[in-house]
LUMLUMDREN-2810 file (N, C-alpha, C; in Angstrom, 1 decimal):
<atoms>
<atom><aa>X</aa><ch>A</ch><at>N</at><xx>0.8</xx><yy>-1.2</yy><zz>0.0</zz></atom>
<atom><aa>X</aa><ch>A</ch><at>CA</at><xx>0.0</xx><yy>0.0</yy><zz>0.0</zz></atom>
<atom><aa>X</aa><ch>A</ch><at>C</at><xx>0.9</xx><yy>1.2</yy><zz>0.0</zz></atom>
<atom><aa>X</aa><ch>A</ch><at>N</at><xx>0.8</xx><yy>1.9</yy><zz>-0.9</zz></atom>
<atom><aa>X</aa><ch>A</ch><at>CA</at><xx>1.1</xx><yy>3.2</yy><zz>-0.8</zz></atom>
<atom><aa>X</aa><ch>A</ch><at>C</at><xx>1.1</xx><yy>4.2</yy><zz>0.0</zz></atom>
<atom><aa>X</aa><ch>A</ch><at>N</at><xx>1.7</xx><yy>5.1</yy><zz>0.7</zz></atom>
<atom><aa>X</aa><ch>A</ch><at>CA</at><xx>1.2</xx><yy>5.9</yy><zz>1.6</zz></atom>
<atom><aa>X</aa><ch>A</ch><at>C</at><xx>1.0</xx><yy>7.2</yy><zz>1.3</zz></atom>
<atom><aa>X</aa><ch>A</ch><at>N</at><xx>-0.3</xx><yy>8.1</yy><zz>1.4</zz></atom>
<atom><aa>X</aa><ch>A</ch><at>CA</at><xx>-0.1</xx><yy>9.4</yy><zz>0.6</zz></atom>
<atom><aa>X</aa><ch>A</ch><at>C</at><xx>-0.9</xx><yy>10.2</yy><zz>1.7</zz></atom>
<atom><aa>X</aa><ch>A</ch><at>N</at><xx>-0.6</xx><yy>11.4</yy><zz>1.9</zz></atom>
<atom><aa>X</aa><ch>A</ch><at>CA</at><xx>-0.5</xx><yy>12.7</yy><zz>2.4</zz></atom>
<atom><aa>X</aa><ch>A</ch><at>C</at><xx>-0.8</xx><yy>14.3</yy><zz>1.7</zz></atom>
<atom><aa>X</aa><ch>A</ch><at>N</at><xx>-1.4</xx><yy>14.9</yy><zz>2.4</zz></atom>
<atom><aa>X</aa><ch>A</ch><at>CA</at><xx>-1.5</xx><yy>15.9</yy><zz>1.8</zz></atom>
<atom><aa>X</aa><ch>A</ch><at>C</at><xx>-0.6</xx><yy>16.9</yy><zz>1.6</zz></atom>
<atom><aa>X</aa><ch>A</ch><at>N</at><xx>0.4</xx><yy>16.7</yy><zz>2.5</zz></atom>
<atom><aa>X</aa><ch>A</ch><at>CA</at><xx>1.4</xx><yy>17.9</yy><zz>2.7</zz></atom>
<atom><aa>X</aa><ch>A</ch><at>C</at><xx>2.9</xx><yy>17.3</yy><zz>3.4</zz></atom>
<atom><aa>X</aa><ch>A</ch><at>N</at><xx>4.3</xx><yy>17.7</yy><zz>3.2</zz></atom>
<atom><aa>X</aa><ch>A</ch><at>CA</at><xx>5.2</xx><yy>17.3</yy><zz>3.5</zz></atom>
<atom><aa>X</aa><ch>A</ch><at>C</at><xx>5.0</xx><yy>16.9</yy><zz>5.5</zz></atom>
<atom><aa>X</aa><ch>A</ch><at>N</at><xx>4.5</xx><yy>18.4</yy><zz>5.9</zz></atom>
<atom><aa>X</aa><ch>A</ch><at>CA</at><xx>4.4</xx><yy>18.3</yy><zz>7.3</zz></atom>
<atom><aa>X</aa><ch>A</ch><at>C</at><xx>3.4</xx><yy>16.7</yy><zz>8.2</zz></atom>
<atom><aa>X</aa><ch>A</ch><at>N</at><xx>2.5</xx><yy>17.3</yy><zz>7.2</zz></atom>
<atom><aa>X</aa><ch>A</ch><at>CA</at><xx>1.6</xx><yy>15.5</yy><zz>7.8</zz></atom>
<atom><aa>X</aa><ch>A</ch><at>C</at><xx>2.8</xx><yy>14.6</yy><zz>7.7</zz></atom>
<atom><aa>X</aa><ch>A</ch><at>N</at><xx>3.1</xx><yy>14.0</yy><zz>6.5</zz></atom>
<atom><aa>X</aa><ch>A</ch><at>CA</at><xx>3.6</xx><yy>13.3</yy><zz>6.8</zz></atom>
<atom><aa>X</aa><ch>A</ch><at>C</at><xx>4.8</xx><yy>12.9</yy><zz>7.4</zz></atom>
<atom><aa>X</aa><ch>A</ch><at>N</at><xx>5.8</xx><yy>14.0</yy><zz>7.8</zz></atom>
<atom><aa>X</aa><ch>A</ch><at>CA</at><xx>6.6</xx><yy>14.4</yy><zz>8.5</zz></atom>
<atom><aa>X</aa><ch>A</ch><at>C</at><xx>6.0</xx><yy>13.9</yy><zz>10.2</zz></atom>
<atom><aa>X</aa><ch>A</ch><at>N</at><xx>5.3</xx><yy>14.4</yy><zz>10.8</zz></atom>
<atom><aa>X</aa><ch>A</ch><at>CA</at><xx>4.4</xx><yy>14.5</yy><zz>12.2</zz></atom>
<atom><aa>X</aa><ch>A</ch><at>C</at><xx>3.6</xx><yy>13.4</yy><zz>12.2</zz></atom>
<atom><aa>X</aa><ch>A</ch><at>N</at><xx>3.3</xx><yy>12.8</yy><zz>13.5</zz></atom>
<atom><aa>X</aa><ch>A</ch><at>CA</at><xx>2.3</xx><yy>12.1</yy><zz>14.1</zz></atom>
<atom><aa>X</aa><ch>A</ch><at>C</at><xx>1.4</xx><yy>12.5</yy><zz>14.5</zz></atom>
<atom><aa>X</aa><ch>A</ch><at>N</at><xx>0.4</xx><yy>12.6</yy><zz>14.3</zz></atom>
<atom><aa>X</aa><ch>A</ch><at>CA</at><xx>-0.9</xx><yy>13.6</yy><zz>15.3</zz></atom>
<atom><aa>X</aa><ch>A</ch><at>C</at><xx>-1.7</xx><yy>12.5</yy><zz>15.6</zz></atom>
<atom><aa>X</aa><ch>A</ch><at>N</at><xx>-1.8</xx><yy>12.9</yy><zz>16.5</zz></atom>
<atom><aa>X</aa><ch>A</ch><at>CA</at><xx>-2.8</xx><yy>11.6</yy><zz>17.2</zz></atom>
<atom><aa>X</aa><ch>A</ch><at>C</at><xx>-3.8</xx><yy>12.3</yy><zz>18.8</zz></atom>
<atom><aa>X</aa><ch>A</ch><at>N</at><xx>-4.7</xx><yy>11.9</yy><zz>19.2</zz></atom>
<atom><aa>X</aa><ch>A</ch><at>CA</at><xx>-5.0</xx><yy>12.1</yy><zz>20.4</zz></atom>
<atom><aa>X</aa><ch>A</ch><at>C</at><xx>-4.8</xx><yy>11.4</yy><zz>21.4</zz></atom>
<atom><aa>X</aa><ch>A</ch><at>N</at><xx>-4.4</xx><yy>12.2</yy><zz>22.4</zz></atom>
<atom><aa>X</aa><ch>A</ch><at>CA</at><xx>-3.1</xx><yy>11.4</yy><zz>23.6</zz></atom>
<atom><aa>X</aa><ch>A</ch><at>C</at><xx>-4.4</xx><yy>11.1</yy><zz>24.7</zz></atom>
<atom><aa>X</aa><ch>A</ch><at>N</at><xx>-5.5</xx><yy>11.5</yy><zz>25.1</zz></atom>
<atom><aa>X</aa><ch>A</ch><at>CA</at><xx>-5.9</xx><yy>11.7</yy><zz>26.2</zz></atom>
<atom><aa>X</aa><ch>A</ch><at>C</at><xx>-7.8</xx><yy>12.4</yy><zz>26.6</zz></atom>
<atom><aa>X</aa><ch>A</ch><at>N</at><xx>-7.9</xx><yy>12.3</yy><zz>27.3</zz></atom>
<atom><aa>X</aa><ch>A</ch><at>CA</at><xx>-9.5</xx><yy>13.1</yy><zz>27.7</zz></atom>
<atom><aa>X</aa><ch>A</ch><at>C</at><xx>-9.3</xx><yy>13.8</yy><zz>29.0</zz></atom>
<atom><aa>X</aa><ch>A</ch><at>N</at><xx>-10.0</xx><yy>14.7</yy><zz>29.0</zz></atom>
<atom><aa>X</aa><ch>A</ch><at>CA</at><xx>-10.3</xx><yy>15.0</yy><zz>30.4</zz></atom>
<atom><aa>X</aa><ch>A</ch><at>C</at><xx>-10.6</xx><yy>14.7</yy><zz>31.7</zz></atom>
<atom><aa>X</aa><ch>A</ch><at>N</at><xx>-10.1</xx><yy>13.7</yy><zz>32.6</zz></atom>
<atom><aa>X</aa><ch>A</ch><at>CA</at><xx>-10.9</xx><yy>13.7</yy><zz>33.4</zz></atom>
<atom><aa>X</aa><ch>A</ch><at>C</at><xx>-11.9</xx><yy>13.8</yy><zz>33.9</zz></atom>
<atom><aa>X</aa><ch>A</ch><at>N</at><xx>-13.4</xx><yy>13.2</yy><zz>34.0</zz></atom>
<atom><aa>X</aa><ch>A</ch><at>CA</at><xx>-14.6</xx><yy>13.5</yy><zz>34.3</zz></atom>
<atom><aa>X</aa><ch>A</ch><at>C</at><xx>-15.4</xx><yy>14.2</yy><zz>33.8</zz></atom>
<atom><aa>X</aa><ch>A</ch><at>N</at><xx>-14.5</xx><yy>14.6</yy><zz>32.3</zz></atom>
<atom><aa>X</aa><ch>A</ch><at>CA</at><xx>-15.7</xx><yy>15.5</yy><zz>31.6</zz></atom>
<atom><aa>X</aa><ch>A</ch><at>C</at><xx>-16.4</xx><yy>14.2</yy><zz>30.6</zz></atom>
<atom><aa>X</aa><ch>A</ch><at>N</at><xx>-17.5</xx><yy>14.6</yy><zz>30.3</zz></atom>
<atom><aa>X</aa><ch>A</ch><at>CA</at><xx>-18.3</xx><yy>13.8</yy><zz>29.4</zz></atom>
<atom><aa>X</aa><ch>A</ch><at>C</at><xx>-17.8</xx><yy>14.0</yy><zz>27.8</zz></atom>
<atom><aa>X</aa><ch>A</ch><at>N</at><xx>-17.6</xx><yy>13.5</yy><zz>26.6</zz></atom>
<atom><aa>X</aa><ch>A</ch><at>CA</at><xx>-17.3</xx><yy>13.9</yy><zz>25.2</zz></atom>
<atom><aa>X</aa><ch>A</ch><at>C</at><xx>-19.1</xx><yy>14.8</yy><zz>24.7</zz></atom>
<atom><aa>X</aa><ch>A</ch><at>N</at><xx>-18.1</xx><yy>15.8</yy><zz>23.8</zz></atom>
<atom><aa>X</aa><ch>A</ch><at>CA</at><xx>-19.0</xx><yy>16.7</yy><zz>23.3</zz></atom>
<atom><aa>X</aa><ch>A</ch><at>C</at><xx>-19.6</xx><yy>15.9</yy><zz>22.1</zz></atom>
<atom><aa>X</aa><ch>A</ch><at>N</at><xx>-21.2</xx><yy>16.1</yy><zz>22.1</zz></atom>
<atom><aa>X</aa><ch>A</ch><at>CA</at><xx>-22.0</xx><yy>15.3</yy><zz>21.2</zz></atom>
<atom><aa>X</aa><ch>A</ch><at>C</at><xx>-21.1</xx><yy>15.2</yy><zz>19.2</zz></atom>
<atom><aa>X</aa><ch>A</ch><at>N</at><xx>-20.5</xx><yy>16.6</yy><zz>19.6</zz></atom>
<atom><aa>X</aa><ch>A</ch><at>CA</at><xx>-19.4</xx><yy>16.9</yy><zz>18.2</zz></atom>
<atom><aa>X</aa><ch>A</ch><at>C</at><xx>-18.4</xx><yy>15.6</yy><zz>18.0</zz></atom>
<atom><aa>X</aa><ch>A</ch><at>N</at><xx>-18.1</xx><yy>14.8</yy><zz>19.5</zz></atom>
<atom><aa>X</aa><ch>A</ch><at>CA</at><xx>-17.1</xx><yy>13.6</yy><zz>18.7</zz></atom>
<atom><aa>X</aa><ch>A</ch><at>C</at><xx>-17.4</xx><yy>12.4</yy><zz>17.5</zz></atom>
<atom><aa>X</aa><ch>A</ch><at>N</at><xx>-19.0</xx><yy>12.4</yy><zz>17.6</zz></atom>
<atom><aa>X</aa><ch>A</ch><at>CA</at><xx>-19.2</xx><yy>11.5</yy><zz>16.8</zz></atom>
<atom><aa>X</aa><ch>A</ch><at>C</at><xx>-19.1</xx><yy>11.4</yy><zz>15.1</zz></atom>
<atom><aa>X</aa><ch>A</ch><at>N</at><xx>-18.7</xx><yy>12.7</yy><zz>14.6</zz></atom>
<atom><aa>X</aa><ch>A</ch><at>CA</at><xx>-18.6</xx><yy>13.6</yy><zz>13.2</zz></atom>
<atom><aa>X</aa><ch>A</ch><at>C</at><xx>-17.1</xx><yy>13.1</yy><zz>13.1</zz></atom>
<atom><aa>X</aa><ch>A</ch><at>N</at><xx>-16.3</xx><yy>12.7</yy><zz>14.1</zz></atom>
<atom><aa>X</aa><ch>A</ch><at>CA</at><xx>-14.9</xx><yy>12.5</yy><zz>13.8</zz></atom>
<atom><aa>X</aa><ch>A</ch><at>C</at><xx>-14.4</xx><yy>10.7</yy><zz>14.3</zz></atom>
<atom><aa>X</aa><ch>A</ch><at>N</at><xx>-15.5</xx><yy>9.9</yy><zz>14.4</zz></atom>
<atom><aa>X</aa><ch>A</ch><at>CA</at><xx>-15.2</xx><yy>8.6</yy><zz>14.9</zz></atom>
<atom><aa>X</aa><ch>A</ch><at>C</at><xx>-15.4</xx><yy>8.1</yy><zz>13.2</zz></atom>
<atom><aa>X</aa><ch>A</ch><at>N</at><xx>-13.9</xx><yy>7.2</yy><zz>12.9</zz></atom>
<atom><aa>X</aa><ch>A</ch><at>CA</at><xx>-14.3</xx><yy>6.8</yy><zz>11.5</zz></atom>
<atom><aa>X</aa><ch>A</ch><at>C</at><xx>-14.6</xx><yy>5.5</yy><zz>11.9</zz></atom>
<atom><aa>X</aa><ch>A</ch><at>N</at><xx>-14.3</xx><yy>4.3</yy><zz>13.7</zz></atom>
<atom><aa>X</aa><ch>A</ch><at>CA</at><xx>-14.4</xx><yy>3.0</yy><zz>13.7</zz></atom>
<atom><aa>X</aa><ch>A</ch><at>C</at><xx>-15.2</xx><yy>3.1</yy><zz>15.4</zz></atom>
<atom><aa>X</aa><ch>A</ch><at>N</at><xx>-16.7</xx><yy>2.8</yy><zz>14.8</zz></atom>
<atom><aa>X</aa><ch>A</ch><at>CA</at><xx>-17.0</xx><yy>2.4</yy><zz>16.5</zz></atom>
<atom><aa>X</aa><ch>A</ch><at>C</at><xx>-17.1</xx><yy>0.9</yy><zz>17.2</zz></atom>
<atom><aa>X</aa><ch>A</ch><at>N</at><xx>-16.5</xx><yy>0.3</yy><zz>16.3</zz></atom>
<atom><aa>X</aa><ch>A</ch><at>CA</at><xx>-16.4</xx><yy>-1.4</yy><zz>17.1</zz></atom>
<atom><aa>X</aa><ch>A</ch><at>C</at><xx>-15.3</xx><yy>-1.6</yy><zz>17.8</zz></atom>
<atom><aa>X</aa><ch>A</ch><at>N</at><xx>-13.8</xx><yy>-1.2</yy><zz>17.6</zz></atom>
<atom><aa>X</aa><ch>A</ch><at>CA</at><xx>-12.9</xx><yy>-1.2</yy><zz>18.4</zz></atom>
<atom><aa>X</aa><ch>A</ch><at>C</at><xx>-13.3</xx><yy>-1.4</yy><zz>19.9</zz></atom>
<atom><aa>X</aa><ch>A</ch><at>N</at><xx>-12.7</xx><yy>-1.4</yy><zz>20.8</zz></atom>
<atom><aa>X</aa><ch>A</ch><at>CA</at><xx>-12.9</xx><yy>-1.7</yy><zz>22.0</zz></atom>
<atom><aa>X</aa><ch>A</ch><at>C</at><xx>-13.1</xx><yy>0.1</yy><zz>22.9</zz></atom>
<atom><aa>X</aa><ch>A</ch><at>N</at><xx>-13.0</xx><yy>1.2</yy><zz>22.0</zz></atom>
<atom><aa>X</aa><ch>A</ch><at>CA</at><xx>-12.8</xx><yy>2.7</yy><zz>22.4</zz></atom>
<atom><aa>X</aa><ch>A</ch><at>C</at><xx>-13.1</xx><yy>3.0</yy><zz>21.3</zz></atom>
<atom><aa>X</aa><ch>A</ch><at>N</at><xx>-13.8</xx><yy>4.0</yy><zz>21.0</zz></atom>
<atom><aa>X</aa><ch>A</ch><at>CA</at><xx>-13.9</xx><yy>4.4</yy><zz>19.4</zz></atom>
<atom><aa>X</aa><ch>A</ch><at>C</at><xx>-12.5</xx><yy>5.2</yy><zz>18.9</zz></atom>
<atom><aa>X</aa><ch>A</ch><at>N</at><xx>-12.5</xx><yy>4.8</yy><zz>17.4</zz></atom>
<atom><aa>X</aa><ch>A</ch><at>CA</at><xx>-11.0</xx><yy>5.4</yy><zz>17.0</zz></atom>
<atom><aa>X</aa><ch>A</ch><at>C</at><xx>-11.9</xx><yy>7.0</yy><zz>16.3</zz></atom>
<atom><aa>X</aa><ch>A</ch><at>N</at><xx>-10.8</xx><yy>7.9</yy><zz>16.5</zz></atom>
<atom><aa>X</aa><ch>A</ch><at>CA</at><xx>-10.9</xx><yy>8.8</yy><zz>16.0</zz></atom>
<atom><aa>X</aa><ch>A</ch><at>C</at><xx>-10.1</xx><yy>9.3</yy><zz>15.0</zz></atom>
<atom><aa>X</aa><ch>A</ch><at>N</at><xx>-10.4</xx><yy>10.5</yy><zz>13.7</zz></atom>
<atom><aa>X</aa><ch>A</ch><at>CA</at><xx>-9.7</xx><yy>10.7</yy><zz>12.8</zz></atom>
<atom><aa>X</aa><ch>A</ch><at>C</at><xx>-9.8</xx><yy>12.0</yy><zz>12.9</zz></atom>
<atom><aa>X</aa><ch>A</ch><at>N</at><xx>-9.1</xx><yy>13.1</yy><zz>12.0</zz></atom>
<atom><aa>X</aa><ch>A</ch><at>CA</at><xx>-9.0</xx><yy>14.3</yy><zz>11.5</zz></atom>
<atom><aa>X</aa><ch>A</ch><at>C</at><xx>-10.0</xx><yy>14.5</yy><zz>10.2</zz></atom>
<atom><aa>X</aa><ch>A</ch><at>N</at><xx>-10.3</xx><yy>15.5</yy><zz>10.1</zz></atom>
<atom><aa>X</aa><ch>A</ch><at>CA</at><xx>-11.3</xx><yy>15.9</yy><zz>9.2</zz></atom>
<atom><aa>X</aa><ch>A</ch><at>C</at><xx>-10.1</xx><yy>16.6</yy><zz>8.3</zz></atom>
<atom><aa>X</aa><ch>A</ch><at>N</at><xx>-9.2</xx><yy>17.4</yy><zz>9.0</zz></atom>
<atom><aa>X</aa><ch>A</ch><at>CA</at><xx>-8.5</xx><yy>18.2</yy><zz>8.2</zz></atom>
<atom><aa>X</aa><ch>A</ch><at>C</at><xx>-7.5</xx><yy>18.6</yy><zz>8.2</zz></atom>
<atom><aa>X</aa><ch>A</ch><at>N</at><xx>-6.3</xx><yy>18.3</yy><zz>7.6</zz></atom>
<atom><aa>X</aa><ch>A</ch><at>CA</at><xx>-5.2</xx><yy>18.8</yy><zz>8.2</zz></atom>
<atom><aa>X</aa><ch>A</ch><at>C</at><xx>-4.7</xx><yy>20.0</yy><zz>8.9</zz></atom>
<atom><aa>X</aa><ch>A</ch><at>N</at><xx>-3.8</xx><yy>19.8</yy><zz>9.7</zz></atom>
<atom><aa>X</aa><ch>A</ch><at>CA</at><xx>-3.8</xx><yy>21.1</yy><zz>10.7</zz></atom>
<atom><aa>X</aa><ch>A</ch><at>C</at><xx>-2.3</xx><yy>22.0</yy><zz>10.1</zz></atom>
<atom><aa>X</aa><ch>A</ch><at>N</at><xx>-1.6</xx><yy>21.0</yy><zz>9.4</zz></atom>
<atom><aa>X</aa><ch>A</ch><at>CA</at><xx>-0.6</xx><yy>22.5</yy><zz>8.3</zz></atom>
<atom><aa>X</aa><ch>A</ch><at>C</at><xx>-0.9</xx><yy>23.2</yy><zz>7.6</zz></atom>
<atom><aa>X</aa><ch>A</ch><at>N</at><xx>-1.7</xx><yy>22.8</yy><zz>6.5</zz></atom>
<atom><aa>X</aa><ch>A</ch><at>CA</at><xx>-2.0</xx><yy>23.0</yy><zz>5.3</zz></atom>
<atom><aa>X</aa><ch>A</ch><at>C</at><xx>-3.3</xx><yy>23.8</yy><zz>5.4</zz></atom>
<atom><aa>X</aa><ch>A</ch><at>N</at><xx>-4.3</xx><yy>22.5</yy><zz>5.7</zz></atom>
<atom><aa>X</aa><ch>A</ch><at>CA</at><xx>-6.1</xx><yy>23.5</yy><zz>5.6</zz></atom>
<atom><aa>X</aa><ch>A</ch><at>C</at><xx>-6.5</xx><yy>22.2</yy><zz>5.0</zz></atom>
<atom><aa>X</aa><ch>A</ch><at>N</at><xx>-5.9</xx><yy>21.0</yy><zz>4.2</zz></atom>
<atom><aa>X</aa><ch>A</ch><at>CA</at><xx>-6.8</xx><yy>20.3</yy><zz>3.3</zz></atom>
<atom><aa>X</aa><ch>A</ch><at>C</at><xx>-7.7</xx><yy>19.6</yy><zz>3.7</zz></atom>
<atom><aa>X</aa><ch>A</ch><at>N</at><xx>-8.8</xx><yy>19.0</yy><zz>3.3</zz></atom>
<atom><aa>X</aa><ch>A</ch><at>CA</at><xx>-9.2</xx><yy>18.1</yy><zz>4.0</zz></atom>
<atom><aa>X</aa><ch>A</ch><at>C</at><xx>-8.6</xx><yy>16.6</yy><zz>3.9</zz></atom>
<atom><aa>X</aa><ch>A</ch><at>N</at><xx>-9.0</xx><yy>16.0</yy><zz>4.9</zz></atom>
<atom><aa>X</aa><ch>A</ch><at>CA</at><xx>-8.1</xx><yy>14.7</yy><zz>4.6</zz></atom>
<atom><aa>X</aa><ch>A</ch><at>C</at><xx>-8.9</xx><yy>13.7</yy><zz>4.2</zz></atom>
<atom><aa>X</aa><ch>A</ch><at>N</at><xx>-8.6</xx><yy>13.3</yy><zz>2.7</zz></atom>
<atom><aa>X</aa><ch>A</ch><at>CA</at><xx>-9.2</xx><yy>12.5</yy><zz>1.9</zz></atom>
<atom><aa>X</aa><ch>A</ch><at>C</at><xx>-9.6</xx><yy>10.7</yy><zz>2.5</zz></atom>
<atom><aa>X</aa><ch>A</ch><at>N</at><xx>-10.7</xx><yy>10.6</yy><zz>2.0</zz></atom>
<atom><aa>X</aa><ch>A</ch><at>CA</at><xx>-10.5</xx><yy>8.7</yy><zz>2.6</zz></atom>
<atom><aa>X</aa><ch>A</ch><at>C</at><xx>-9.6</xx><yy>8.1</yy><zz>2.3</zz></atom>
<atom><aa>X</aa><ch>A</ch><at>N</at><xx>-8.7</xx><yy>8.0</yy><zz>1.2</zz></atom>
<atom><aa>X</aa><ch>A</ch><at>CA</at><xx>-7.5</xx><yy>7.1</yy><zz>0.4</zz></atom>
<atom><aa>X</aa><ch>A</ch><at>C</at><xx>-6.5</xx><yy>7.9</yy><zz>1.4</zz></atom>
<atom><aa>X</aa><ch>A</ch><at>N</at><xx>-6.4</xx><yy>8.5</yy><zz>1.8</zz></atom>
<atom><aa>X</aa><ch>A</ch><at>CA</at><xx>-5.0</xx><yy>9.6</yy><zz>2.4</zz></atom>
<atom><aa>X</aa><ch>A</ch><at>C</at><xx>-4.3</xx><yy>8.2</yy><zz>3.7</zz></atom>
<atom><aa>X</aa><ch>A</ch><at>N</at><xx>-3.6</xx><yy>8.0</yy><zz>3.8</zz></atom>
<atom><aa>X</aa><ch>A</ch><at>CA</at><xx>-2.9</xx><yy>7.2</yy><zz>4.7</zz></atom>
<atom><aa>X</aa><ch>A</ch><at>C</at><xx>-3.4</xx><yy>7.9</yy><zz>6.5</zz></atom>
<atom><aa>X</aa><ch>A</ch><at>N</at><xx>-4.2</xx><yy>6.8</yy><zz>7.0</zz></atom>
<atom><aa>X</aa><ch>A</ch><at>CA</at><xx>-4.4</xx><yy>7.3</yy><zz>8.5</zz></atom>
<atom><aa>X</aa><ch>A</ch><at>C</at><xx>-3.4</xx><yy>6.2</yy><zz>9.3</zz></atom>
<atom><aa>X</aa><ch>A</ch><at>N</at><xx>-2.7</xx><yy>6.8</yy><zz>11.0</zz></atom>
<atom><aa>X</aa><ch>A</ch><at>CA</at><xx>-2.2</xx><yy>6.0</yy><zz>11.4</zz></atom>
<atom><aa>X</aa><ch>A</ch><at>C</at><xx>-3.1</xx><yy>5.5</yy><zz>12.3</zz></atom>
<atom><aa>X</aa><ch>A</ch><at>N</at><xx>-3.5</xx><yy>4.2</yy><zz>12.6</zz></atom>
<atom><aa>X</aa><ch>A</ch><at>CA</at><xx>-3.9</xx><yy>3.7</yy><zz>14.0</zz></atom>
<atom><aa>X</aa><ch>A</ch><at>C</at><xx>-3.4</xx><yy>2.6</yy><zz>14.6</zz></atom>
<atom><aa>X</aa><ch>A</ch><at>N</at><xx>-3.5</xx><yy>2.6</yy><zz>15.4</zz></atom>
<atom><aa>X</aa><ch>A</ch><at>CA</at><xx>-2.9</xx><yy>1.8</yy><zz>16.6</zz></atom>
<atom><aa>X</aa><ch>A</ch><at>C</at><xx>-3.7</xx><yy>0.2</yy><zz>16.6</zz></atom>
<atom><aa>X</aa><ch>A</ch><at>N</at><xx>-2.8</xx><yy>-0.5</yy><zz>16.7</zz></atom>
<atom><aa>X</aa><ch>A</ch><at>CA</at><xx>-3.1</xx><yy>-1.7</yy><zz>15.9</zz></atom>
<atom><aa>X</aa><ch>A</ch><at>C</at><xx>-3.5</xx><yy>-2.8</yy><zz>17.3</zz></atom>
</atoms>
């Protein structure tokens, strides 16, 4: 599989989400960003890159934790 990116920096960088808040509840907005809810936690993705502005295409290489 080929890996493709929108911008040198994406693929340069790891972005990922490290964490939640403590005892806050998730904002009804997380579910617009869950691309897998069977995992054991739902996985989440980016809508858009944060160098550039692009959006991040389906074919675009996502990392997840395996």
């Amino acid at each position: 599989m080929t890996e493709t990116y929108c911008c040198p920096m994406r693929r340069y960088f790891l972005i990922g989400l490290v964490g939640t808040r403590k005892g806050e509840s998730a904002p009804v907005d997380v579910a617009d960003f869950v691309v897998d809810w069977e995992s054991p936690t739902p996985t989440l993705a980016i809508k858009f890159c944060p160098f550039c502005g692009e959006p991040v295409a389906p074919d675009q290489t996502l990392r997840k934790s395996q």
